[in-house]
VEXBA-438553 format. One record per residue: residue number from 1; residue in three letters; y negated, z, x of N, C-alpha, C, O in turn. Coordinates in steps of 0.1 Angstrom, whole numbers. Atoms other than C-alpha are relative to their C-alpha. Layout:
BEGIN
  resi  resn    nc2    nc3    nc1   cac2   cac3   cac1    cc2    cc3    cc1    oc2    oc3    oc1
   NUM   ALA      Y      Z      X      Y      Z      X      Y      Z      X      Y      Z      X
...
This chain:
BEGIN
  resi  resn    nc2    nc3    nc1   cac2   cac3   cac1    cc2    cc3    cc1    oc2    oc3    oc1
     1   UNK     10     -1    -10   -864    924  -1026      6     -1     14     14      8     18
     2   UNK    -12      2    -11   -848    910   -994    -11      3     12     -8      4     23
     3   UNK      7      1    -18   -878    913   -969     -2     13      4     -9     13     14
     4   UNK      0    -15      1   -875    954   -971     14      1     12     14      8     22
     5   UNK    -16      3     -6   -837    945   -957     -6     -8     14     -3     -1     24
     6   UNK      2      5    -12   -851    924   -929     -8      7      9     -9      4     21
     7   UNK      8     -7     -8   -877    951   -918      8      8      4      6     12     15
     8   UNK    -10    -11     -6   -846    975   -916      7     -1     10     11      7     18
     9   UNK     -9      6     -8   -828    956   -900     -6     -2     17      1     -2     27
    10   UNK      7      1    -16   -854    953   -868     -2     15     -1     -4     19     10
    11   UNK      9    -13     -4   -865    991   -874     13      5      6     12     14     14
    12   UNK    -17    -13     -5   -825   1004   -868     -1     -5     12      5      3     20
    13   UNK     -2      2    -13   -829    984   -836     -9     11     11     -6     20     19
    14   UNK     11     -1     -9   -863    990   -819      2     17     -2      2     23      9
    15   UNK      8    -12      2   -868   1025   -832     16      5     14     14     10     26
    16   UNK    -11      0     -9   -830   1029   -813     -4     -1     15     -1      7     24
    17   UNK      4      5    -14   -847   1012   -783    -12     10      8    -12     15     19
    18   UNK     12     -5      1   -881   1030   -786      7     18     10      3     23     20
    19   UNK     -1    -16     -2   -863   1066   -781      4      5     15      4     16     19
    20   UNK     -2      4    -12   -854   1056   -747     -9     -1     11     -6     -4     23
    21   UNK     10      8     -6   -889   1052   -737     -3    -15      6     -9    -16     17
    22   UNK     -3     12     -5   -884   1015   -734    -14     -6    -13    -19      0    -23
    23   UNK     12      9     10   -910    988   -751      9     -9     -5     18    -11      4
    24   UNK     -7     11      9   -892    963   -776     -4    -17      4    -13    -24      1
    25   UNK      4     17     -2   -888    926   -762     -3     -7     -7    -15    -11     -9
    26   UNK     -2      9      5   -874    906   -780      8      5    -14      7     16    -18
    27   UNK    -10     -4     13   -849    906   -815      7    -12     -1      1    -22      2
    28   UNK     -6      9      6   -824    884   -825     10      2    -16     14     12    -21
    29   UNK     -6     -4     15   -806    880   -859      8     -6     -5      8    -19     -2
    30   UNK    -17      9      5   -773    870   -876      3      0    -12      4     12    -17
    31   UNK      1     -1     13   -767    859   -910     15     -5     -3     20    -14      4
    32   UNK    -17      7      5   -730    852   -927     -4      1    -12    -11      9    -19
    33   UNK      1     -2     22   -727    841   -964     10     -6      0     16    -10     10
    34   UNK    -11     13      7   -703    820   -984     -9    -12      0     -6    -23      5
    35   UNK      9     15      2   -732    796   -992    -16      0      4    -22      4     -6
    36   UNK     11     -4      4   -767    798   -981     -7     -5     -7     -6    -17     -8
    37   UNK     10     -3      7   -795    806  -1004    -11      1      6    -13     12     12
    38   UNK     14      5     -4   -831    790   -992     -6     12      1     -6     20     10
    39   UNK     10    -14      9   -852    817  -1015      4      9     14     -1      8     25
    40   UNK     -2     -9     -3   -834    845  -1004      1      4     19     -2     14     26
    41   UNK      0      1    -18   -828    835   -965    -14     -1      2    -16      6     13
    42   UNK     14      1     -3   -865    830   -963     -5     12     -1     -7     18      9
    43   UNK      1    -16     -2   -873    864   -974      4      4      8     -4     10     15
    44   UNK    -10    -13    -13   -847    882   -950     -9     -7     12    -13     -1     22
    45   UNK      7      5    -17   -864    863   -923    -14     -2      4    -18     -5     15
    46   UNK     14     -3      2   -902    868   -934      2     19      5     -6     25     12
    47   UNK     -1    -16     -5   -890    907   -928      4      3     12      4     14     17
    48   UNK     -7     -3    -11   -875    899   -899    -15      3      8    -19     13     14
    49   UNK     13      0     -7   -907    888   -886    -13     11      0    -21     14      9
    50   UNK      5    -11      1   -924    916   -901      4      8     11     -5     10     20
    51   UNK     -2    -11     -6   -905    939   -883      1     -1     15      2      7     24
    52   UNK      5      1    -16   -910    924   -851    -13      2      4    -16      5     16
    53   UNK     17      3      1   -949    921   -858      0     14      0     -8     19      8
    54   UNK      6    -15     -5   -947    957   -861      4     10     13     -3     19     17
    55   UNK     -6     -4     -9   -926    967   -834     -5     -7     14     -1     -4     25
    56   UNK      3      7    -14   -946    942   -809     12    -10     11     12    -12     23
    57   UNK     -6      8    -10   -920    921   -799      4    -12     -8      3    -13    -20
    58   UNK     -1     15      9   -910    886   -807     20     -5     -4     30      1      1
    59   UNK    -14      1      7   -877    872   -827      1    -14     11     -6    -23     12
    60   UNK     -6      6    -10   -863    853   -801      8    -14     -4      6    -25      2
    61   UNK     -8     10      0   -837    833   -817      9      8    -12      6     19    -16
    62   UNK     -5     -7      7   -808    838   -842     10    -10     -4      8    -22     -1
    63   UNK     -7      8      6   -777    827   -860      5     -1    -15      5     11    -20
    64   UNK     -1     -4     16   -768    818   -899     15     -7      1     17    -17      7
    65   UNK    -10      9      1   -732    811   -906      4      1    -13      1     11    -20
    66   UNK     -5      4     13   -716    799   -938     13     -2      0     17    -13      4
    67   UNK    -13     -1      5   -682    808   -947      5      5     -9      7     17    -11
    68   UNK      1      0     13   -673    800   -981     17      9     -4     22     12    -15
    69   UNK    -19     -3     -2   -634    815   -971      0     17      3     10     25      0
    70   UNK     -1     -9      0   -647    845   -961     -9     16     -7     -6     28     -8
    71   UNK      3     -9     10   -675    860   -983     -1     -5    -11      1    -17    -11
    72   UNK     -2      5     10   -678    858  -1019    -16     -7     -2    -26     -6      4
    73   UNK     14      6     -1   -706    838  -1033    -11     11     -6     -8     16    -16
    74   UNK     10     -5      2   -741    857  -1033      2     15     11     -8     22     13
    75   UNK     -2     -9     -9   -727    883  -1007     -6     -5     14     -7    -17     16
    76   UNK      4      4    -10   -743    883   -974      2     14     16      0     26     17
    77   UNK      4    -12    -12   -744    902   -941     -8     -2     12     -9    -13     17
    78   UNK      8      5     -7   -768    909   -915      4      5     11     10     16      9
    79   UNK     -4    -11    -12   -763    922   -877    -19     -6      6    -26    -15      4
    80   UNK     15      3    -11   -797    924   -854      7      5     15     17     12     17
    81   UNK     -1     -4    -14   -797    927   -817    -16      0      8    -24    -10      8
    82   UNK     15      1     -7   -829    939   -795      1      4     10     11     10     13
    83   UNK     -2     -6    -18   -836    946   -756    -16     -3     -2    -23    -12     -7
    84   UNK     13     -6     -4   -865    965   -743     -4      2     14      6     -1     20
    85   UNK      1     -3    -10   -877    971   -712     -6     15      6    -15     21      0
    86   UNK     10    -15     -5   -887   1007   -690      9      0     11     21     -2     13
    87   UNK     -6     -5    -14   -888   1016   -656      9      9     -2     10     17    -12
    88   UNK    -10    -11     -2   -860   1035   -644     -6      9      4      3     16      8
    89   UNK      6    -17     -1   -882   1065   -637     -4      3    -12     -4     15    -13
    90   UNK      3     -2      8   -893   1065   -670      5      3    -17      0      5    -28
    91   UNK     -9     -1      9   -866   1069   -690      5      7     -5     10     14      3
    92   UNK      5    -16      4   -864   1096   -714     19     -2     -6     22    -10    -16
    93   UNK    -12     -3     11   -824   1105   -723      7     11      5     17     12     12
    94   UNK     -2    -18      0   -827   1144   -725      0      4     10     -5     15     11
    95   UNK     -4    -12    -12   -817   1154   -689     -7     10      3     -3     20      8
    96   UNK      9    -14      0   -843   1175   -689     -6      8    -11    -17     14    -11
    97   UNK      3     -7     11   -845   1191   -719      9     16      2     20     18      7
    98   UNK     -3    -14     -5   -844   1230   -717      3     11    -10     -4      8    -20
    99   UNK     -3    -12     12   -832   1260   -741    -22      4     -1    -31      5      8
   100   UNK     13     -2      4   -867   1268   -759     -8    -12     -1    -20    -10     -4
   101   UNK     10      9     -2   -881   1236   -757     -4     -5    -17      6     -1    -23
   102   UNK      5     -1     12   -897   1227   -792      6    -13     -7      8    -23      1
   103   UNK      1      9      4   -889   1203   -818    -10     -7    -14    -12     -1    -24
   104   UNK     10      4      9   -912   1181   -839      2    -11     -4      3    -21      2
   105   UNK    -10     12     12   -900   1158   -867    -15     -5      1    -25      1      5
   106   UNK      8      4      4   -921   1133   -877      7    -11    -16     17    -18    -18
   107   UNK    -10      7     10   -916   1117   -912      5    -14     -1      4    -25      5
   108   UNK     -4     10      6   -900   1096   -928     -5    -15     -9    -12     -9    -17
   109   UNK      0      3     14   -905   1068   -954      5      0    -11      1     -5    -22
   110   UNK    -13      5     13   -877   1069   -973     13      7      2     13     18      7
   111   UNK    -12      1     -3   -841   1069   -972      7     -5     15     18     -4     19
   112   UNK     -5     11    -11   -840   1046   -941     14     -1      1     22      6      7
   113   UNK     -9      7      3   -815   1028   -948     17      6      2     27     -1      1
   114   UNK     -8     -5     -5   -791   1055   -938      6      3    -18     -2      1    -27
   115   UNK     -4    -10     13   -768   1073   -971     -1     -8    -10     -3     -2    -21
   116   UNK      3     11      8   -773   1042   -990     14      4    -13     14      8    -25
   117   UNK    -11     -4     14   -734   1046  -1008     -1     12     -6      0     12    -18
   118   UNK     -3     -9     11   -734   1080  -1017    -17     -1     -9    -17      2    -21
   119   UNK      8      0      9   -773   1075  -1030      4     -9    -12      0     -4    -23
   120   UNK     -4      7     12   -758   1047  -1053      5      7    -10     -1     10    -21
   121   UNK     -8     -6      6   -731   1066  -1063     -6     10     -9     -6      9    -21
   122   UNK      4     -6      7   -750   1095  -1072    -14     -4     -9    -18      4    -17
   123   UNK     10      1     13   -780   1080  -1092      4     -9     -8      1     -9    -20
   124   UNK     -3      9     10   -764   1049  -1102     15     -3     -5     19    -13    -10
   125   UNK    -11     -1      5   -728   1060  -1109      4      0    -15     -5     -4    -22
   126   UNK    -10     -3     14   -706   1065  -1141    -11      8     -5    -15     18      2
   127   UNK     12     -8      9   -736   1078  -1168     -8      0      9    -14     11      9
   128   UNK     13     -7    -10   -762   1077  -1139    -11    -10     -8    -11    -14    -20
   129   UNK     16      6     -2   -797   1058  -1136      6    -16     -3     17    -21     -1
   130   UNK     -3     11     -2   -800   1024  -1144    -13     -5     15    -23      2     18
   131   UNK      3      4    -18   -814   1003  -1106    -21      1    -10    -29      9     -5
   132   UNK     12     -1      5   -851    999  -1129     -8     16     -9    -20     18    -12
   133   UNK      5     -8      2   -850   1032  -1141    -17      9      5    -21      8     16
   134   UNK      7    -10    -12   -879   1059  -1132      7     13     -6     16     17    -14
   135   UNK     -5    -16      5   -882   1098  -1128    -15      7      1    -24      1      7
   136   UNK     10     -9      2   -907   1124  -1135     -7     -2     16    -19     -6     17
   137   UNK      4    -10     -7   -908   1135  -1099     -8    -20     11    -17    -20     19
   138   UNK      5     11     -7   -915   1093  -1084     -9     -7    -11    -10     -6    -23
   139   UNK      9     12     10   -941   1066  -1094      3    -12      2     -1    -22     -3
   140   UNK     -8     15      7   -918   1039  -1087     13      1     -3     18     12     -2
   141   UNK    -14     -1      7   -885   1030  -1101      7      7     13      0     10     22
   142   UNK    -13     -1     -1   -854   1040  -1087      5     -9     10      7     -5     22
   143   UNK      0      6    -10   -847   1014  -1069     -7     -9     10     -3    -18     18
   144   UNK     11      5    -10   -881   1004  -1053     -1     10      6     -8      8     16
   145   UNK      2     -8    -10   -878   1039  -1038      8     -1      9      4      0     21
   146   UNK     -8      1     -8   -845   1031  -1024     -4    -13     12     -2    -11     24
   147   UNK      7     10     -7   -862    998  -1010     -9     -1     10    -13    -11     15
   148   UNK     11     -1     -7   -887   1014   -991      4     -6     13     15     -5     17
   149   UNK     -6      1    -16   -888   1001   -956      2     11     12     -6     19     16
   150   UNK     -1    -11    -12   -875   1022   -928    -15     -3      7    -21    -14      8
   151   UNK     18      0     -8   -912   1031   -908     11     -4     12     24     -5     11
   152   UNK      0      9    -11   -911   1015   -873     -7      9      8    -19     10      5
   153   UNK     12    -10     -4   -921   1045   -848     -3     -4     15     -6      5     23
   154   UNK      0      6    -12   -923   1018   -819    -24      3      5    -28     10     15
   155   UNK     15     -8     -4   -966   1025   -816     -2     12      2     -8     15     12
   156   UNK      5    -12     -2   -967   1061   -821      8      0     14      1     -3     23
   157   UNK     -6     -2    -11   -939   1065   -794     -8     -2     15    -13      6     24
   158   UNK      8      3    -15   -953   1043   -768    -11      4      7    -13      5     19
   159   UNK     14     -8     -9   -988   1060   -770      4     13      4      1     18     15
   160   UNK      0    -12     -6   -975   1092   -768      5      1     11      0     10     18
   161   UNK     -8     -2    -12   -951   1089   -740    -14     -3     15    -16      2     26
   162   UNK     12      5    -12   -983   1069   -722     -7     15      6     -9     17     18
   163   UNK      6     -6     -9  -1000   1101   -720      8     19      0      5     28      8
   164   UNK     -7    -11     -4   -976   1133   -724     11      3      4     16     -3     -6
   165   UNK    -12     -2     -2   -942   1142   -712      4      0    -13     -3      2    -24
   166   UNK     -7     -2     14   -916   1140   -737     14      5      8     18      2     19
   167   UNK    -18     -1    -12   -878   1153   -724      8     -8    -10     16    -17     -5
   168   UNK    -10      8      6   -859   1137   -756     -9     -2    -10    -19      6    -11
   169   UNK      1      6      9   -866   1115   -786     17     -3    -11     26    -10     -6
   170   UNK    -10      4     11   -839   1112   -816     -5    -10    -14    -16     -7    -20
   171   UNK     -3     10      8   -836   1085   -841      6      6     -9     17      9     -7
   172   UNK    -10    -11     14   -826   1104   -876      4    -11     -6     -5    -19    -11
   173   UNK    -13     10      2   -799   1081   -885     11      3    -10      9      9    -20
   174   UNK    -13     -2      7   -766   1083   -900      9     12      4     19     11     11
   175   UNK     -8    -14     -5   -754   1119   -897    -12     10      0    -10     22      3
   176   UNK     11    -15      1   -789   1139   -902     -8      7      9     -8      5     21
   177   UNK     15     -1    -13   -816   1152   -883     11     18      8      4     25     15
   178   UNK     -7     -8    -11   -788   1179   -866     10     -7      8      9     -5     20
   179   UNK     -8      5    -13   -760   1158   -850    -12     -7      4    -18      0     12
   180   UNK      5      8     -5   -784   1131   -844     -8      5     16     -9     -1     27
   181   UNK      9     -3    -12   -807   1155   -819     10     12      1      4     20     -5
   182   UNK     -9     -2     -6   -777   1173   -808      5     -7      8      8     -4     19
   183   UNK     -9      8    -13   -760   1145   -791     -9     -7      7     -5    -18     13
   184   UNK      5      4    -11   -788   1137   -771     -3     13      7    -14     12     13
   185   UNK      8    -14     -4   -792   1177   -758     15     -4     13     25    -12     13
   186   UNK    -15     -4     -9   -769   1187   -726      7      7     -5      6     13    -16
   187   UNK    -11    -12      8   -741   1207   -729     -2     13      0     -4     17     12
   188   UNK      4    -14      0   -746   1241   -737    -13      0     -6    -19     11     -6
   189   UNK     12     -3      7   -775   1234   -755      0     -7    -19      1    -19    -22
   190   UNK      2      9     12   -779   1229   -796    -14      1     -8    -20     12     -7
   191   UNK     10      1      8   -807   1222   -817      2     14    -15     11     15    -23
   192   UNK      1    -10     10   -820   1255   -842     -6     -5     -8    -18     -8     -4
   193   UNK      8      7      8   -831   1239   -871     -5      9    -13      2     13    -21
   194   UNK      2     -3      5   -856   1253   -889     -1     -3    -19    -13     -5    -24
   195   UNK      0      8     12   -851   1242   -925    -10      1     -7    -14    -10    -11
   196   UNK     11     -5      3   -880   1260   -940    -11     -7     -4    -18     -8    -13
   197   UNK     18      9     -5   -907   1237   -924      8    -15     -7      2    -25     -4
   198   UNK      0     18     -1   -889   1202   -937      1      4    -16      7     12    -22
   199   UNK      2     -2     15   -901   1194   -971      5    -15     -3     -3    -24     -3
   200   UNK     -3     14      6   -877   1163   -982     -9     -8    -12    -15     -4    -22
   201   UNK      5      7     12   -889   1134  -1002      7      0    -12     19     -2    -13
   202   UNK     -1      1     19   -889   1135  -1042     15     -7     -1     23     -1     -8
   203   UNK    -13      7      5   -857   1109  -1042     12      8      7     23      5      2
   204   UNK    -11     -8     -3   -835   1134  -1021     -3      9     -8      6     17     -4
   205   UNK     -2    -14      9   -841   1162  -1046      8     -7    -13     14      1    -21
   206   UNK      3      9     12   -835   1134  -1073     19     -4      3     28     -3     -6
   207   UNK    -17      1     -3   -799   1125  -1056      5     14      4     16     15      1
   208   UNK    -11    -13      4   -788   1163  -1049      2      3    -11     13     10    -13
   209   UNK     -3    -11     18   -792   1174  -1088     10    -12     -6     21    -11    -12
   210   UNK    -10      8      7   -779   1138  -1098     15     -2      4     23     -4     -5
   211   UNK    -13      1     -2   -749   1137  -1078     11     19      4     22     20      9
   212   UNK     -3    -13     -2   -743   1177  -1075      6     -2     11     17     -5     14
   213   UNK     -5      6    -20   -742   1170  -1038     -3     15      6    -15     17      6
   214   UNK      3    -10     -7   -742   1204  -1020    -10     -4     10     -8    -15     16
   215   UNK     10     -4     -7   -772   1211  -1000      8     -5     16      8    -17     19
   216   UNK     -7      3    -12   -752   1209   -966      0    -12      3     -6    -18     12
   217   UNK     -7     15     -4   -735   1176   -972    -18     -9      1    -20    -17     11
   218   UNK     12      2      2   -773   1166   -980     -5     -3     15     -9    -14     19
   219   UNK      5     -1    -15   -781   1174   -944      5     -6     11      1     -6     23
   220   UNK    -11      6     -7   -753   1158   -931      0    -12      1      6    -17     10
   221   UNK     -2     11     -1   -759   1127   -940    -16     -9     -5    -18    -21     -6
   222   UNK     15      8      6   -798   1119   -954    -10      3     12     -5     12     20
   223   UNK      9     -6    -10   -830   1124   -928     -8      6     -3    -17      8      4
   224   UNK      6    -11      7   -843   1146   -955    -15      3      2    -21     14      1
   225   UNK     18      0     -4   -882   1134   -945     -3     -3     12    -14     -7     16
   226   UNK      8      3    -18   -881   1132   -907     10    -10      5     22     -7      5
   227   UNK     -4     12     -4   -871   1099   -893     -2      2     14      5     -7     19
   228   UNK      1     -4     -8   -880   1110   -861     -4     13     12    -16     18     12
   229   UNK      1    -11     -6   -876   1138   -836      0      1     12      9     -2     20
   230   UNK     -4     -4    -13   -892   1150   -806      1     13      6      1     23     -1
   231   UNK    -11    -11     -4   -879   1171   -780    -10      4     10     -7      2     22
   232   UNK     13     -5    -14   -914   1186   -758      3     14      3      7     21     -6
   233   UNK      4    -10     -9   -917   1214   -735     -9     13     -8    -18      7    -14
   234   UNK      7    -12      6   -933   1251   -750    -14     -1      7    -23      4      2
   235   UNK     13     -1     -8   -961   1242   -721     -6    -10     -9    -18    -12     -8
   236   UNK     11     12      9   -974   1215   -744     -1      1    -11    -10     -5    -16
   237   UNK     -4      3     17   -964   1221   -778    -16     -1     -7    -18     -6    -18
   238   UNK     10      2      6  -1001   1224   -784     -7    -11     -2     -9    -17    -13
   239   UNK      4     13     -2  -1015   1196   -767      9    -13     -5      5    -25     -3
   240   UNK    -10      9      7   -987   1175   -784     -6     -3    -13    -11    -14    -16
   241   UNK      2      2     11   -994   1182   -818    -16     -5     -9    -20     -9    -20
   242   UNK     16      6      3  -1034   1176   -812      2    -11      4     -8    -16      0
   243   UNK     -1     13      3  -1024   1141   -803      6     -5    -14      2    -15    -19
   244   UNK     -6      9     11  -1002   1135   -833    -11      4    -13    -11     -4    -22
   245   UNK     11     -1      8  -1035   1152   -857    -12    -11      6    -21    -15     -2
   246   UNK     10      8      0  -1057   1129   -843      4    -12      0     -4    -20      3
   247   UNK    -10     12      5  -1035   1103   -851     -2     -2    -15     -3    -12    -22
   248   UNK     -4     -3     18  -1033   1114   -887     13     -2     -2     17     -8    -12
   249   UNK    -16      0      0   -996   1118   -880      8     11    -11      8     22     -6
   250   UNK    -10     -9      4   -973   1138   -906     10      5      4     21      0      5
   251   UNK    -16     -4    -10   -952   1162   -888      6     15     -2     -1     23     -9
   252   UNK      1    -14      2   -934   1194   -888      7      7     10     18      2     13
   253   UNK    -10     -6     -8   -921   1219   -864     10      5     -1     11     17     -3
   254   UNK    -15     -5      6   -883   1218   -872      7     11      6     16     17      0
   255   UNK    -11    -11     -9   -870   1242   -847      0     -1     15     -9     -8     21
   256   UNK      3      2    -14   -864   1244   -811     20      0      3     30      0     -5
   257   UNK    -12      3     -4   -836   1240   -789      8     17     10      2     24     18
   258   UNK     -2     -7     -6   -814   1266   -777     16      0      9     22    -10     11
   259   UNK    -10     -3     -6   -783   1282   -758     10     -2    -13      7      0    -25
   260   UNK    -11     -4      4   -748   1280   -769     12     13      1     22     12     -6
């Protein structure tokens, strides 16, 4: 399923761009193989377009190169590149984020594309899962969960910022929903994360028992349900969360931010 891979591939940009308070231009996209494959390049680049159609901005342009010297055949890689625009008054990257100020995940779909090796390893390792398997706890295989597309949180963002303060935005990425909104905090300040309130999706419970992954490392490296986290003010936290219910938004309040 290659057009899952091409939505990801714009969602690791824009949502990147999005947290910035910026709107998503444009996209561009880069493909390397040994040989191309019609089929399969057609898909990657029907998702591409996807994931620009959802993110509101247009695919600009892009490059495919073919070098038979340097990957093997059926191997491929992809890089994206995106630019957004936002006033320079409006640019949200933490400075004003305060000890107490609230944090509010919002989920995930999936895995987003982050933790991808050790998820192999642990469902599809030595005696694991075969990639068509299922499990009790999902209703699709194994690896159509892994396939899901990363969500694209380029709409909710933009409306919310239109009408309430925000001080930071994080992108739950590669390293877990604690560094990731840590290293947008100032200094002297870390994120208290309530673990309590975040109820992971069915396929992280499914890769901690299969790969006897300690809980920690779990958190360290999956976004454990929330793909996105914001960083609002205790004066709003109300009026915040009655925009994202009238949205029909799934969200939860992970914790707040404090002193070091």
């Amino acid at each position: 399923r290659y057009s899952t891979i091409g939505i990801d591939l714009v969602a690791m940009c824009v949502n990147d761009i999005v947290t910035l308070g910026a709107k998503p231009l444009f996209f561009l996209d880069y493909m390397a193989c040994s040989e191309l494959e019609i089929e399969k390049a057609s898909e990657l680049i029907d998702g591409i377009i996807g994931g620009c159609r959802l993110s509101g901005c247009i695919l600009l342009g892009g490059e495919t190169a073919e070098m038979p010297g340097v990957y093997q055949k059926g191997d491929y890689e992809l890089a994206g590149f995106g630019v957004g625009i936002v006033e320079k008054t409006g640019i949200i990257d933490g400075r004003s984020i305060q000890a107490g100020d609230v944090l509010v995940g919002i989920r995930s779909s999936g895995i987003h594309s982050n933790g991808l090796s050790l998820a192999r390893r642990a469902l599809f390792g030595e005696k694991g899962f075969g990639f068509k398997d299922g499990h009790p706890l999902l209703s699709n295989t194994l690896i159509e969960e892994l396939l899901v597309p990363t969500r694209i949180y380029v709409e909710l963002v933009l409306e919310i910022i239109r009408y309430l303060p925000v001080n930071g935005i994080a992108h739950i990425t590669g390293g877990g929903i604690f560094s990731n909104v840590k290293r947008l905090l100032p200094a002297g300040l870390e994120p208290l994360i309530n673990w309590d309130n975040i109820y992971p999706h069915p396929v992280f419970t499914i890769i901690e028992q299969s790969g006897k992954i300690h809980k920690e490392e779990m958190r360290n490296v999956f976004n454990m349900g929330i793909g996105l986290v914001f960083v609002v003010s205790r004066d709003i936290k109300e009026r915040f969360i009655s925009r994202l219910e009238d949205k029909g938004e799934h969200y939860a309040l992970i914790g707040r931010v404090v002193s070091t």
